[in-house]
PDB file of N, CA, C, O and CB in Angstrom:
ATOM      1  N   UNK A   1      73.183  87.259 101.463  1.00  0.00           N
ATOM      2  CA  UNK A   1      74.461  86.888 100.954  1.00  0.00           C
ATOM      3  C   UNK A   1      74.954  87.919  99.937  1.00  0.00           C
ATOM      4  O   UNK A   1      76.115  88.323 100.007  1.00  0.00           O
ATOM      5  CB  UNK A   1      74.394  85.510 100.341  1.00  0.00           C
ATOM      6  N   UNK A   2      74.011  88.413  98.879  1.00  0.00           N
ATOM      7  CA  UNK A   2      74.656  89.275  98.345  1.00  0.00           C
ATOM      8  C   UNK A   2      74.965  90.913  98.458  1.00  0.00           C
ATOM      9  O   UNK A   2      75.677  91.661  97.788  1.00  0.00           O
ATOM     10  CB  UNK A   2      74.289  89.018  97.520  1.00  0.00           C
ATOM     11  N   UNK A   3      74.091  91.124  99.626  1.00  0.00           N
ATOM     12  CA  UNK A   3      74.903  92.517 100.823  1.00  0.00           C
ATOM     13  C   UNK A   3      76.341  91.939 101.069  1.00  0.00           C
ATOM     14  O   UNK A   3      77.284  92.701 100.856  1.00  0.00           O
ATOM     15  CB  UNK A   3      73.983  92.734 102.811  1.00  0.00           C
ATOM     16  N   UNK A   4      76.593  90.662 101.498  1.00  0.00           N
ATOM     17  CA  UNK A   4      78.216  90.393 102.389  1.00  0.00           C
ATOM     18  C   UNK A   4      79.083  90.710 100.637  1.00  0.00           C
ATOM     19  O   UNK A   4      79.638  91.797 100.480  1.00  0.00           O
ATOM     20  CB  UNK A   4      78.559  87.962 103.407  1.00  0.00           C
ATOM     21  N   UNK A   5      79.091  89.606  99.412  1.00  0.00           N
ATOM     22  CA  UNK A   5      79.619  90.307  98.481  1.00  0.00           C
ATOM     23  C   UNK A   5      79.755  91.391  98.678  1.00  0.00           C
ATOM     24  O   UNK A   5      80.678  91.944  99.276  1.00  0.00           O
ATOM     25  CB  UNK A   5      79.175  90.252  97.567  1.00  0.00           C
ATOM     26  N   UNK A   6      78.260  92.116  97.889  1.00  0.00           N
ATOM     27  CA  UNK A   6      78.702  93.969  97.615  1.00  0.00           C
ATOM     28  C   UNK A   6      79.700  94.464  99.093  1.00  0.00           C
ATOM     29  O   UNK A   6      80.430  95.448  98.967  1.00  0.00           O
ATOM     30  CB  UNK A   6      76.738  95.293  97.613  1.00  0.00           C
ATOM     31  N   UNK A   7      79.662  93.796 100.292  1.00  0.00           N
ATOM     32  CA  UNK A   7      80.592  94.629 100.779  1.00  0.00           C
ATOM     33  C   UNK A   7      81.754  94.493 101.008  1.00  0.00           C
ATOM     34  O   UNK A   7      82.427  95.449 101.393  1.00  0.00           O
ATOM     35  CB  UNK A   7      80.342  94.969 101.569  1.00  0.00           C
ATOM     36  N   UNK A   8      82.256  93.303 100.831  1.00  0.00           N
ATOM     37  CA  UNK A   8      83.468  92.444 100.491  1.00  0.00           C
ATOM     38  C   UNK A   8      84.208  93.645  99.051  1.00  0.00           C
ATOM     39  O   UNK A   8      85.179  94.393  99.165  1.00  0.00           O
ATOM     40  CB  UNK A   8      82.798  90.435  99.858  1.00  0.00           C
ATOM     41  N   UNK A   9      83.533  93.484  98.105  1.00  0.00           N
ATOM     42  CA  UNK A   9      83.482  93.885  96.893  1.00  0.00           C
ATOM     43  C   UNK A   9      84.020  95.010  97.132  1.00  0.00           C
ATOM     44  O   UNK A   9      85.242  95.046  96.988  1.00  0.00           O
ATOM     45  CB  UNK A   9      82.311  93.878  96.235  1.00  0.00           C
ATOM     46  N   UNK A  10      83.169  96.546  97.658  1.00  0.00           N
ATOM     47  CA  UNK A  10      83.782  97.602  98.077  1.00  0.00           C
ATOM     48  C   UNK A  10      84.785  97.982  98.949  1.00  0.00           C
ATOM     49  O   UNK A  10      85.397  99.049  98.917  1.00  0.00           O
ATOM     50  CB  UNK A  10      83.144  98.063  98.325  1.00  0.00           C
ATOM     51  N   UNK A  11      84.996  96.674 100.071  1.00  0.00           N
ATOM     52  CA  UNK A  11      85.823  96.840 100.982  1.00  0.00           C
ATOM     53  C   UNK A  11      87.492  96.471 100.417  1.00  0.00           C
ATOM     54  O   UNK A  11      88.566  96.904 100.834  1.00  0.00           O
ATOM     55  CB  UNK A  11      85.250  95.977 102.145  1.00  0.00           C
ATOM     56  N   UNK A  12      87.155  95.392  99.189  1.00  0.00           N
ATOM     57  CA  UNK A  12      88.530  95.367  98.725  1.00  0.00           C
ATOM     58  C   UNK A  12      89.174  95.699  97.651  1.00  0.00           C
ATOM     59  O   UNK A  12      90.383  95.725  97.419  1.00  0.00           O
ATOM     60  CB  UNK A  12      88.858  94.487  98.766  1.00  0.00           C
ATOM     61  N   UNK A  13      88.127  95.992  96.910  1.00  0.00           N
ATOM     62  CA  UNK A  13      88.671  97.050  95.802  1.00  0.00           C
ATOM     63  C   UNK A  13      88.127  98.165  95.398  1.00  0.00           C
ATOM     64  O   UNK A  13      88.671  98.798  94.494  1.00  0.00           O
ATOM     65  CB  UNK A  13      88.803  96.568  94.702  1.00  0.00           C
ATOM     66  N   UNK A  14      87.138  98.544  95.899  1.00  0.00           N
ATOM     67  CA  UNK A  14      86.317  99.960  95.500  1.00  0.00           C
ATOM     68  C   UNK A  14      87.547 100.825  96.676  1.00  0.00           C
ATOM     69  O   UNK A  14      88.657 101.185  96.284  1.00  0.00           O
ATOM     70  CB  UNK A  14      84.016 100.020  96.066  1.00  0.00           C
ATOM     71  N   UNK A  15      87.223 100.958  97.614  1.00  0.00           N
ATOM     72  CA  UNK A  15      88.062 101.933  98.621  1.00  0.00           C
ATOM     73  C   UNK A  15      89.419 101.477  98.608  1.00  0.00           C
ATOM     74  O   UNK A  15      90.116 102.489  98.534  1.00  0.00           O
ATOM     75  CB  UNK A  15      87.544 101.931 100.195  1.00  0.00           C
ATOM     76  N   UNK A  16      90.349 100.157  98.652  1.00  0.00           N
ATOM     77  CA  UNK A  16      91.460 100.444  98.973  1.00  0.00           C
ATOM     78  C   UNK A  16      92.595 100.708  97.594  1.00  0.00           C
ATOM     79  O   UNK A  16      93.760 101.080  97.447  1.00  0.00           O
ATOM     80  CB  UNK A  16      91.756  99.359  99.919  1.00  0.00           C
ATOM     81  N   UNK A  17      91.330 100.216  96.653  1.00  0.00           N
ATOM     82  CA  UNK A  17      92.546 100.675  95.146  1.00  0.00           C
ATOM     83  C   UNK A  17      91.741 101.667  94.627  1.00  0.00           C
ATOM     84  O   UNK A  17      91.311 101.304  93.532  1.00  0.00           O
ATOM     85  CB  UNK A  17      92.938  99.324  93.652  1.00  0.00           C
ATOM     86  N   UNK A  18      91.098 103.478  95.144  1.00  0.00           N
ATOM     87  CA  UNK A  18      90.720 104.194  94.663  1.00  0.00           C
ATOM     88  C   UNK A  18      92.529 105.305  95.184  1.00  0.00           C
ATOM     89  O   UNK A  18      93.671 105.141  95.613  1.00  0.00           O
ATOM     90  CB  UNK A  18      89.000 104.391  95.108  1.00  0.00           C
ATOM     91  N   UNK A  19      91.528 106.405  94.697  1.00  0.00           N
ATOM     92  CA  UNK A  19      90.605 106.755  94.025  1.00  0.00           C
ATOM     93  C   UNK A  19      90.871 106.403  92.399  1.00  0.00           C
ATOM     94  O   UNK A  19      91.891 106.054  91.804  1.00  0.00           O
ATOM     95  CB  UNK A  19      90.406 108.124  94.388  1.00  0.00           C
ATOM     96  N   UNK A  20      89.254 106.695  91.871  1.00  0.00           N
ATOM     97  CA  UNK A  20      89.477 106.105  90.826  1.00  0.00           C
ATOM     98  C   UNK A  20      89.125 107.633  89.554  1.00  0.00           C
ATOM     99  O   UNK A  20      88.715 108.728  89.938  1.00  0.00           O
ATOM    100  CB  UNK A  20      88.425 104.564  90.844  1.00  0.00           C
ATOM    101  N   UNK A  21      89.273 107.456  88.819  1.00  0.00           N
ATOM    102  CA  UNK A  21      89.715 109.125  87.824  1.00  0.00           C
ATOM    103  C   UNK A  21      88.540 108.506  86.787  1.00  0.00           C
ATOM    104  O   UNK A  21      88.056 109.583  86.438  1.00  0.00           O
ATOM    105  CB  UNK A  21      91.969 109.459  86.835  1.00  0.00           C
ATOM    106  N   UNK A  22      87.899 107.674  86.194  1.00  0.00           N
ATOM    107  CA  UNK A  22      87.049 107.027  85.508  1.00  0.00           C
ATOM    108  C   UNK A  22      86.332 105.806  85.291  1.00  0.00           C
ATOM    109  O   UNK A  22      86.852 104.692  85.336  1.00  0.00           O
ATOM    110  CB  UNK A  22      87.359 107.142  84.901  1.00  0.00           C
ATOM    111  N   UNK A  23      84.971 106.072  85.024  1.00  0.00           N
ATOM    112  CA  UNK A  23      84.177 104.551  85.344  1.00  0.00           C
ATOM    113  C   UNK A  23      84.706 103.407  84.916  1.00  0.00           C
ATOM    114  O   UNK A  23      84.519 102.316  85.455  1.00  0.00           O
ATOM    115  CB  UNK A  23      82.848 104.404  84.760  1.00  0.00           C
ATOM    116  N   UNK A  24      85.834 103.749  83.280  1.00  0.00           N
ATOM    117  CA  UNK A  24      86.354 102.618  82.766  1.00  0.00           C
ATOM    118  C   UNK A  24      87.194 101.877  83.659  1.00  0.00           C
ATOM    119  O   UNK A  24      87.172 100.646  83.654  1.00  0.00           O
ATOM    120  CB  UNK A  24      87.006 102.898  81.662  1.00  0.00           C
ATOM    121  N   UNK A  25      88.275 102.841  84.779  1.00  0.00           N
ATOM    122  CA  UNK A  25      88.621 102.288  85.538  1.00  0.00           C
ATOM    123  C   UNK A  25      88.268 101.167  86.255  1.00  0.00           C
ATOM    124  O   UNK A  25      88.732 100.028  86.316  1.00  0.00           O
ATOM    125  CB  UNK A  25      88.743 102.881  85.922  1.00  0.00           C
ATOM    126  N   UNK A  26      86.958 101.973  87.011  1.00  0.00           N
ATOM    127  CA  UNK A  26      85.957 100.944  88.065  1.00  0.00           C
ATOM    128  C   UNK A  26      85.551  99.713  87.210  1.00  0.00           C
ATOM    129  O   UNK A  26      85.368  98.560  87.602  1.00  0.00           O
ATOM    130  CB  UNK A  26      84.339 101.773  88.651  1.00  0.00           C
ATOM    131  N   UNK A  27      85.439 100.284  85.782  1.00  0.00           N
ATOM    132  CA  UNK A  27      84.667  98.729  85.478  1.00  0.00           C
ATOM    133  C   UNK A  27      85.811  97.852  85.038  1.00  0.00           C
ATOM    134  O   UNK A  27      85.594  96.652  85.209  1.00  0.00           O
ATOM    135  CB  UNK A  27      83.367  98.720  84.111  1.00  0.00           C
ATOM    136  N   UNK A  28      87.191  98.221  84.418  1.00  0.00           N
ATOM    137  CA  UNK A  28      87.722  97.276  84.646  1.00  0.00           C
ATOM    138  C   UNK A  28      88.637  96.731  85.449  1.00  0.00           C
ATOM    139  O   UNK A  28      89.456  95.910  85.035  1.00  0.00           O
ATOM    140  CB  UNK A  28      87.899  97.160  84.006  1.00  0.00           C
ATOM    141  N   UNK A  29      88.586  97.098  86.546  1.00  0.00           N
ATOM    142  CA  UNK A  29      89.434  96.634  87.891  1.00  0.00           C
ATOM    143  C   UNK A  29      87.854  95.392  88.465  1.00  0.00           C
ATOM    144  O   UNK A  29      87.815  94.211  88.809  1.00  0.00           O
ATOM    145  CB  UNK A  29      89.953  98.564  89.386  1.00  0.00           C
ATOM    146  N   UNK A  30      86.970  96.297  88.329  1.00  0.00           N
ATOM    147  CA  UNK A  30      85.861  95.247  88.715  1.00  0.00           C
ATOM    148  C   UNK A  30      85.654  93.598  88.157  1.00  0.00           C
ATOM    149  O   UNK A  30      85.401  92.621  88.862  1.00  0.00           O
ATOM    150  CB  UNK A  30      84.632  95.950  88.297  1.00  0.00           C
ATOM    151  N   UNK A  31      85.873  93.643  86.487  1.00  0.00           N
ATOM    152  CA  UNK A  31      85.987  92.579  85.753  1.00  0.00           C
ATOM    153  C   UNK A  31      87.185  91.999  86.378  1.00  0.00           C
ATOM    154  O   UNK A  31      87.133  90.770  86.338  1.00  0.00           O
ATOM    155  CB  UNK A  31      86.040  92.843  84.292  1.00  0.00           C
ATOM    156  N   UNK A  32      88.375  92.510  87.012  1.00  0.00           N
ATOM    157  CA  UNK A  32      89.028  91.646  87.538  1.00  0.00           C
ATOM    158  C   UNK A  32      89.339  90.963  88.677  1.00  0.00           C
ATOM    159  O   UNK A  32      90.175  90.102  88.949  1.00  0.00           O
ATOM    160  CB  UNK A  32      89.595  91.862  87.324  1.00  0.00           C
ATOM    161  N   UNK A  33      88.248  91.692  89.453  1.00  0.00           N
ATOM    162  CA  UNK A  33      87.594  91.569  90.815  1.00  0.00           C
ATOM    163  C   UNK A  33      86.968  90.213  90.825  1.00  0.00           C
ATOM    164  O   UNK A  33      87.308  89.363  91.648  1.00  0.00           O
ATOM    165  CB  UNK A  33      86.485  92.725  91.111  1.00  0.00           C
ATOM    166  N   UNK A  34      85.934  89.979  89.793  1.00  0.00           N
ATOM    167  CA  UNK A  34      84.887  89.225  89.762  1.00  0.00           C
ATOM    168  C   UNK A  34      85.735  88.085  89.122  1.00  0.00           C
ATOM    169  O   UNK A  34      85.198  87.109  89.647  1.00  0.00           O
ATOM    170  CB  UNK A  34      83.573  89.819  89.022  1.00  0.00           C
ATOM    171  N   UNK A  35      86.384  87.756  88.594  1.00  0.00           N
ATOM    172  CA  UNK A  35      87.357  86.780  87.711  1.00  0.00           C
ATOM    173  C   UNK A  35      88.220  86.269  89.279  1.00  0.00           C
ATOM    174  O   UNK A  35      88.053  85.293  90.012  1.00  0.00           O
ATOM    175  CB  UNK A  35      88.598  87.836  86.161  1.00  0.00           C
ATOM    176  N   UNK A  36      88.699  86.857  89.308  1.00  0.00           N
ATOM    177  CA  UNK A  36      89.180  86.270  91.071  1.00  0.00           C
ATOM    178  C   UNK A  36      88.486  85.543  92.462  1.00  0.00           C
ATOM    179  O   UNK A  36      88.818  84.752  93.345  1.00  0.00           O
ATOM    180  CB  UNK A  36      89.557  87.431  91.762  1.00  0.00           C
ATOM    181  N   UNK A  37      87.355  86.314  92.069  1.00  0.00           N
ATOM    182  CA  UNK A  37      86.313  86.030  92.567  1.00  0.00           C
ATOM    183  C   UNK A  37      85.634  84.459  92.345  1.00  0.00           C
ATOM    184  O   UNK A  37      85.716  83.521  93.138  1.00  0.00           O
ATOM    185  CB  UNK A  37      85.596  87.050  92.128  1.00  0.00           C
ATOM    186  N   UNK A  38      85.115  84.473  91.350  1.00  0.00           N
ATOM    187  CA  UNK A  38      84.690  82.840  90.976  1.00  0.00           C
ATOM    188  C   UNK A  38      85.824  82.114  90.370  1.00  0.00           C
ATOM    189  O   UNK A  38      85.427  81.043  89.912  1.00  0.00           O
ATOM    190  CB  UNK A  38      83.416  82.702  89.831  1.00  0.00           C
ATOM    191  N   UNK A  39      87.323  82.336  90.166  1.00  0.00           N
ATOM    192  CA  UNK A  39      88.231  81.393  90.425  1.00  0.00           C
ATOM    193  C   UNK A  39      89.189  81.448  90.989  1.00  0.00           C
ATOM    194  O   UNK A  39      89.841  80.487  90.581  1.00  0.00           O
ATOM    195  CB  UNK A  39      88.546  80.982  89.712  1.00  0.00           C
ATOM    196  N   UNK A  40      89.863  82.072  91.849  1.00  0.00           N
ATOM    197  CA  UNK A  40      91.050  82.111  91.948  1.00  0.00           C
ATOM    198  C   UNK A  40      90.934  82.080  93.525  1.00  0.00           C
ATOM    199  O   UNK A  40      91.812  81.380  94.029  1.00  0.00           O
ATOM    200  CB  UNK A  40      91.750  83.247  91.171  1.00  0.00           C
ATOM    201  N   UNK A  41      90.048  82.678  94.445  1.00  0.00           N
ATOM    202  CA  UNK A  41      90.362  82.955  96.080  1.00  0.00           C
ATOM    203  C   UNK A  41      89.990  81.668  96.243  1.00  0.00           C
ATOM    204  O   UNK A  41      89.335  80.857  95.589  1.00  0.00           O
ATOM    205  CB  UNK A  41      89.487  84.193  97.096  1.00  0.00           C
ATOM    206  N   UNK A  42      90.740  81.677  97.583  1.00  0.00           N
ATOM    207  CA  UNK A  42      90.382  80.344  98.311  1.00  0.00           C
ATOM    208  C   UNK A  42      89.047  80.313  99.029  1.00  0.00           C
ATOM    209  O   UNK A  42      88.442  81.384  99.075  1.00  0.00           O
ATOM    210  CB  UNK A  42      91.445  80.021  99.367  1.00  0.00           C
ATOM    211  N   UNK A  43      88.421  79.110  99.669  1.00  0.00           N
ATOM    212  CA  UNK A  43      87.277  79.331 100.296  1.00  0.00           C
ATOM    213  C   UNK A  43      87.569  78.238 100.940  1.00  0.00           C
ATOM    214  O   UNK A  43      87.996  77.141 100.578  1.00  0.00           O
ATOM    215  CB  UNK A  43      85.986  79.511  99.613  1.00  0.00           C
ATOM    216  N   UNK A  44      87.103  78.964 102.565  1.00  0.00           N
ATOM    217  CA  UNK A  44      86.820  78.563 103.400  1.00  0.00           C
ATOM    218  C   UNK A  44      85.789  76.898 103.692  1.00  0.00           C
ATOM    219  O   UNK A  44      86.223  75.901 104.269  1.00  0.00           O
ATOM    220  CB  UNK A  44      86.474  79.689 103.682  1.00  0.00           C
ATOM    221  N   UNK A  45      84.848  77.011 103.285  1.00  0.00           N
ATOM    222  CA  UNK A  45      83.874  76.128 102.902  1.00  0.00           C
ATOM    223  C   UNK A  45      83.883  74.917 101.966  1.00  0.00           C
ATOM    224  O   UNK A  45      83.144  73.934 101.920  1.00  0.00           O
ATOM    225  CB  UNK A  45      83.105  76.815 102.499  1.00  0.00           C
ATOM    226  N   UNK A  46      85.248  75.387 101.021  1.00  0.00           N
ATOM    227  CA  UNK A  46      85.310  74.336 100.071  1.00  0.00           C
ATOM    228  C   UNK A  46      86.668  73.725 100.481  1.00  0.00           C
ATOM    229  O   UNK A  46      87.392  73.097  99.708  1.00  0.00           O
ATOM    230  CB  UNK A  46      85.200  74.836  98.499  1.00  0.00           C
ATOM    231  N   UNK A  47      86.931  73.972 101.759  1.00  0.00           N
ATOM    232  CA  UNK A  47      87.951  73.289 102.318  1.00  0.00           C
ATOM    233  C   UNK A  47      89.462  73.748 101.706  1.00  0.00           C
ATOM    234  O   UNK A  47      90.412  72.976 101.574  1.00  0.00           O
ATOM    235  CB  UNK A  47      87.619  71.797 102.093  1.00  0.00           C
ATOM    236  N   UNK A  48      89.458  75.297 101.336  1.00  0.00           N
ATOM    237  CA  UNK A  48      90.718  76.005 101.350  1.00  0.00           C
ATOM    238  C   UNK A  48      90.805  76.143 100.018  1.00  0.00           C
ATOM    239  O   UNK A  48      91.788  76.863  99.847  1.00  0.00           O
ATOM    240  CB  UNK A  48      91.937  75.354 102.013  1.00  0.00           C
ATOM    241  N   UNK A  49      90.361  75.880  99.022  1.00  0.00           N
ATOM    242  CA  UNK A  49      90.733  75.157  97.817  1.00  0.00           C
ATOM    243  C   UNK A  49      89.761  76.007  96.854  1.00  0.00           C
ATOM    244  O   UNK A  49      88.753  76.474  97.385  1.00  0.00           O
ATOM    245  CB  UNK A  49      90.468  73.396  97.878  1.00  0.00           C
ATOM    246  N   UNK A  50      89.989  76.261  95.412  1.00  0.00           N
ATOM    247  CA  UNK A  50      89.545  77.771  94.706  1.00  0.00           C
ATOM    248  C   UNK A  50      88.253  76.893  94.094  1.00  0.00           C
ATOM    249  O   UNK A  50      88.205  75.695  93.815  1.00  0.00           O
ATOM    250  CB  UNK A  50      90.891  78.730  93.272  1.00  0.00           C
ATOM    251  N   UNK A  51      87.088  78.068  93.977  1.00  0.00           N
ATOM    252  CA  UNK A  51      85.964  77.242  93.180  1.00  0.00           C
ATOM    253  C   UNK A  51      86.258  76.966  92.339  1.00  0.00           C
ATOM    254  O   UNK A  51      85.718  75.884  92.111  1.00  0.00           O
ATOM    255  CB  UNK A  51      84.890  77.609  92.861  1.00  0.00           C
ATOM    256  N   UNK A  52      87.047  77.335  91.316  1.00  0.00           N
ATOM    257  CA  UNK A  52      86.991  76.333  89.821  1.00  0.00           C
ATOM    258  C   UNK A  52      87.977  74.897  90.385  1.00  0.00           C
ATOM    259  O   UNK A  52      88.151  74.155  89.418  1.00  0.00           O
ATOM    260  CB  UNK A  52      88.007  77.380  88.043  1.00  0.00           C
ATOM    261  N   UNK A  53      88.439  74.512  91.273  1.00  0.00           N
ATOM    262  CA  UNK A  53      89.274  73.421  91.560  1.00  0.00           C
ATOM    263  C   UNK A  53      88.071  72.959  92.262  1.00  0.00           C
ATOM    264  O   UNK A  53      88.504  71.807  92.259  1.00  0.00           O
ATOM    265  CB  UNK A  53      90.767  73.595  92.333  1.00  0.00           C
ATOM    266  N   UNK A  54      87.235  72.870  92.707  1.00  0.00           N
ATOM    267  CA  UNK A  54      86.079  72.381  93.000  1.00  0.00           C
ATOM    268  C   UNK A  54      84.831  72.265  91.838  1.00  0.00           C
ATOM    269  O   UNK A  54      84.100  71.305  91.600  1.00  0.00           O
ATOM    270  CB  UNK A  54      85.746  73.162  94.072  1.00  0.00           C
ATOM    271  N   UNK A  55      84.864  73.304  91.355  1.00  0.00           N
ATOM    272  CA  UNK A  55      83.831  72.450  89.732  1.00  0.00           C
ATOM    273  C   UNK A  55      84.384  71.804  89.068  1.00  0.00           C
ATOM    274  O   UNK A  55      83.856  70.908  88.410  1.00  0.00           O
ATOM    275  CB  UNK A  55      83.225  73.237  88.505  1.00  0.00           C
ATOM    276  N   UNK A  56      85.542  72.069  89.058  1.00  0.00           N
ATOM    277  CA  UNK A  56      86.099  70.905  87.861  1.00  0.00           C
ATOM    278  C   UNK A  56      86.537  69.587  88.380  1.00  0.00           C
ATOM    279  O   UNK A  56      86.633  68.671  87.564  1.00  0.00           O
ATOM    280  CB  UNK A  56      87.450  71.429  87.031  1.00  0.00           C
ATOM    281  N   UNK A  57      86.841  69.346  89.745  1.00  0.00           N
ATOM    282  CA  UNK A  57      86.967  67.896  90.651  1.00  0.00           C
ATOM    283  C   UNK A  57      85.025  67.563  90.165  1.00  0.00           C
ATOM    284  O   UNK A  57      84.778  66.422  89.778  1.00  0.00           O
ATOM    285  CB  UNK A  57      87.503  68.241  93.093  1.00  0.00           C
ATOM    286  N   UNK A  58      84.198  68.276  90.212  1.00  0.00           N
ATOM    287  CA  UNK A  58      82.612  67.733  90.127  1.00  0.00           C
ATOM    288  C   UNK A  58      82.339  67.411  89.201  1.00  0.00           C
ATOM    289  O   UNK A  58      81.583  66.439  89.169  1.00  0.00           O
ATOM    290  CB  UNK A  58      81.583  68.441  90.368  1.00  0.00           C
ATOM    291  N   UNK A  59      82.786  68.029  87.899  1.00  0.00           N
ATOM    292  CA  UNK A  59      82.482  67.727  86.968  1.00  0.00           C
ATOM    293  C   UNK A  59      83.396  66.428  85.902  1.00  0.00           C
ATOM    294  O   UNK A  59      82.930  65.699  85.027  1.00  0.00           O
ATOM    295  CB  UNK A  59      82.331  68.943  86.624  1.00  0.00           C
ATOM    296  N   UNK A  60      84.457  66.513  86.290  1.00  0.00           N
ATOM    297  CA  UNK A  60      85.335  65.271  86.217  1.00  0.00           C
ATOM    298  C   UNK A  60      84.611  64.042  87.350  1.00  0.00           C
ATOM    299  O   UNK A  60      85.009  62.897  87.135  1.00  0.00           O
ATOM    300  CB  UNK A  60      87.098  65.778  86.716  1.00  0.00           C
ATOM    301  N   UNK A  61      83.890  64.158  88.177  1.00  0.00           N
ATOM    302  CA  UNK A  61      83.282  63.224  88.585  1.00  0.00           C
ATOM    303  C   UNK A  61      82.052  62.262  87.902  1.00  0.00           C
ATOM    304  O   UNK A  61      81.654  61.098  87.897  1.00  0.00           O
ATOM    305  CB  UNK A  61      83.001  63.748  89.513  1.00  0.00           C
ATOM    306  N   UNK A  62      81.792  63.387  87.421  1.00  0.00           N
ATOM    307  CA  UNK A  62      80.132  63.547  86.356  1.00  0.00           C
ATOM    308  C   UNK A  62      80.720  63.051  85.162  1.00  0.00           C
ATOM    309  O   UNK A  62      79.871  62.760  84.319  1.00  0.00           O
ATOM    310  CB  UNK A  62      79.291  65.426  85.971  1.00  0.00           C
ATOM    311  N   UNK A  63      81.688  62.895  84.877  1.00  0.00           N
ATOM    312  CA  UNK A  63      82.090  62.247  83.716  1.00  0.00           C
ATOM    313  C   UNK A  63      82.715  60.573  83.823  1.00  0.00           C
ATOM    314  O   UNK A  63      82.905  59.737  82.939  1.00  0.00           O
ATOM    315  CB  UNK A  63      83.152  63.232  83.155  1.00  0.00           C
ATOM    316  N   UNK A  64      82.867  60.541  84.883  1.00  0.00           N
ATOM    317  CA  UNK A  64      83.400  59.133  85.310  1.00  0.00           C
ATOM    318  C   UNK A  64      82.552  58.712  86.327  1.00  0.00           C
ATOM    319  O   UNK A  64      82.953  58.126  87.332  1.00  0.00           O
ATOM    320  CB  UNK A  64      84.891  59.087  85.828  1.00  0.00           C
ATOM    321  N   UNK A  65      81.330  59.008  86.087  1.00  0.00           N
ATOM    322  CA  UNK A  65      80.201  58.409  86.512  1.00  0.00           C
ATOM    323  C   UNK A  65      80.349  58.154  88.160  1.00  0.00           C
ATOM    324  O   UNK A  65      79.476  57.537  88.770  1.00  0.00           O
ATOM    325  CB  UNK A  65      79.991  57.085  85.643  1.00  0.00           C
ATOM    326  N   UNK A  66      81.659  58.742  88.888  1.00  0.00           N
ATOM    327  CA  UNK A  66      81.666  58.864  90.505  1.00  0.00           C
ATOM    328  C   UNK A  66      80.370  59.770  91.049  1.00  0.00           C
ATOM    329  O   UNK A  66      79.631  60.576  90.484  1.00  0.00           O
ATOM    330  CB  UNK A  66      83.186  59.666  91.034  1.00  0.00           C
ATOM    331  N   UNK A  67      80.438  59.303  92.286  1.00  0.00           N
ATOM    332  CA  UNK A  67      79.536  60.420  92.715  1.00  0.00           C
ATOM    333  C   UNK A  67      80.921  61.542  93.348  1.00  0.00           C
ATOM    334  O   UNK A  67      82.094  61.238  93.564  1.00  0.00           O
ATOM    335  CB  UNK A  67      78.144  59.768  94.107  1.00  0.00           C
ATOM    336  N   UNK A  68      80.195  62.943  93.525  1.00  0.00           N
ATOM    337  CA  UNK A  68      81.783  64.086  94.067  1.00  0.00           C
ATOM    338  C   UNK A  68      81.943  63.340  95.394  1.00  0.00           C
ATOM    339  O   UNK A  68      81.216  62.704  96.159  1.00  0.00           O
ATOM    340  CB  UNK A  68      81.478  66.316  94.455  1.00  0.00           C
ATOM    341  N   UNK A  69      83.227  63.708  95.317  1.00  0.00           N
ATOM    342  CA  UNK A  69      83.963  63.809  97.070  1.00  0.00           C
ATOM    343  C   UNK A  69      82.488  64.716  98.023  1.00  0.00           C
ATOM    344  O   UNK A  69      81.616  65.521  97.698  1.00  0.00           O
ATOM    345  CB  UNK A  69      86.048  65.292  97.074  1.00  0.00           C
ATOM    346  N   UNK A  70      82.986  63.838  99.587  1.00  0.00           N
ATOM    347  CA  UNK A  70      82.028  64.586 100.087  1.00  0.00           C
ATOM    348  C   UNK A  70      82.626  65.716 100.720  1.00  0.00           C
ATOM    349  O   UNK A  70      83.832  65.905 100.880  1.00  0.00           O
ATOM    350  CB  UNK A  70      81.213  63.872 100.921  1.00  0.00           C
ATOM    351  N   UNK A  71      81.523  66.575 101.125  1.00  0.00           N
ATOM    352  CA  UNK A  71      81.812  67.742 100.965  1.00  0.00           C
ATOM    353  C   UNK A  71      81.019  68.725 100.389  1.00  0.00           C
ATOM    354  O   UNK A  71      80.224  69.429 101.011  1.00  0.00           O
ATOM    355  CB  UNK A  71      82.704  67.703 100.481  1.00  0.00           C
ATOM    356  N   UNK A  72      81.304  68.780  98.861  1.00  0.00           N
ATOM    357  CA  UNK A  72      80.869  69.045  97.555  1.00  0.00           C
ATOM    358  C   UNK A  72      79.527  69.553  96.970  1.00  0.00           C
ATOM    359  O   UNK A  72      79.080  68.524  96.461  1.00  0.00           O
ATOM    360  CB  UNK A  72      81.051  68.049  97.051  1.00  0.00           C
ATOM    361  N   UNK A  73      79.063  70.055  96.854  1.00  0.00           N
ATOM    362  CA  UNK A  73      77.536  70.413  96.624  1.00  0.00           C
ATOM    363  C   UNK A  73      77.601  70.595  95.300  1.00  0.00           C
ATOM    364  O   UNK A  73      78.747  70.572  94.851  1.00  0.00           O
ATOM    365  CB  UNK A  73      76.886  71.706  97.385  1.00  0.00           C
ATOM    366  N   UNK A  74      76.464  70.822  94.288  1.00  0.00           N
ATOM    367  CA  UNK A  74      76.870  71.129  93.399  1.00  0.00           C
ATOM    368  C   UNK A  74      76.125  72.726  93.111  1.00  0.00           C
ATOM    369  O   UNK A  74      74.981  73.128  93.323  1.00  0.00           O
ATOM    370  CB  UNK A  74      76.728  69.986  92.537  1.00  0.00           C
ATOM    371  N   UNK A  75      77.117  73.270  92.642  1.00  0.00           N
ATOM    372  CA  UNK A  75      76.378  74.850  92.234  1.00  0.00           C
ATOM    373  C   UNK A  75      75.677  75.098  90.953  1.00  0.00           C
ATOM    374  O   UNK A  75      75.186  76.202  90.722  1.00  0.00           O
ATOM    375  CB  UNK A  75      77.457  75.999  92.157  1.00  0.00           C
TER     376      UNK A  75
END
């Protein structure tokens, strides 16, 4: 799984928003890579819908003593 990342990773922002003139660049286009990454894209698996809209439906569950929607796993 984390070969498909790293190549996800390079395939959508290492090569198509280069070239890049400095590492500060890479590292911060990367920090904003990864921020998109665990909240903002949709996923397939979680039924279209962004992981933080899925931890926070789980964890608002966990607080009102529901069990999650199914589906749901917890990470």
């Amino acid at each position: 799984m984390a070969e498909a990342v790293n190549n996800l990773y390079k395939t959508e922002l290492i090569r198509q928003r280069g070239p890049w003139r400095t590492v500060e660049q890479v590292e911060l286009a990367t920090l904003e890579w990864v921020w998109w990454w665990n909240n903002s894209r949709l996923h397939g698996e979680l039924d279209m819908r962004t992981p933080i809209e899925v931890e926070d439906a789980y964890y608002a569950g966990q607080e009102s003593g529901q069990p999650a929607p199914a589906g749901q796993g917890s990470r």
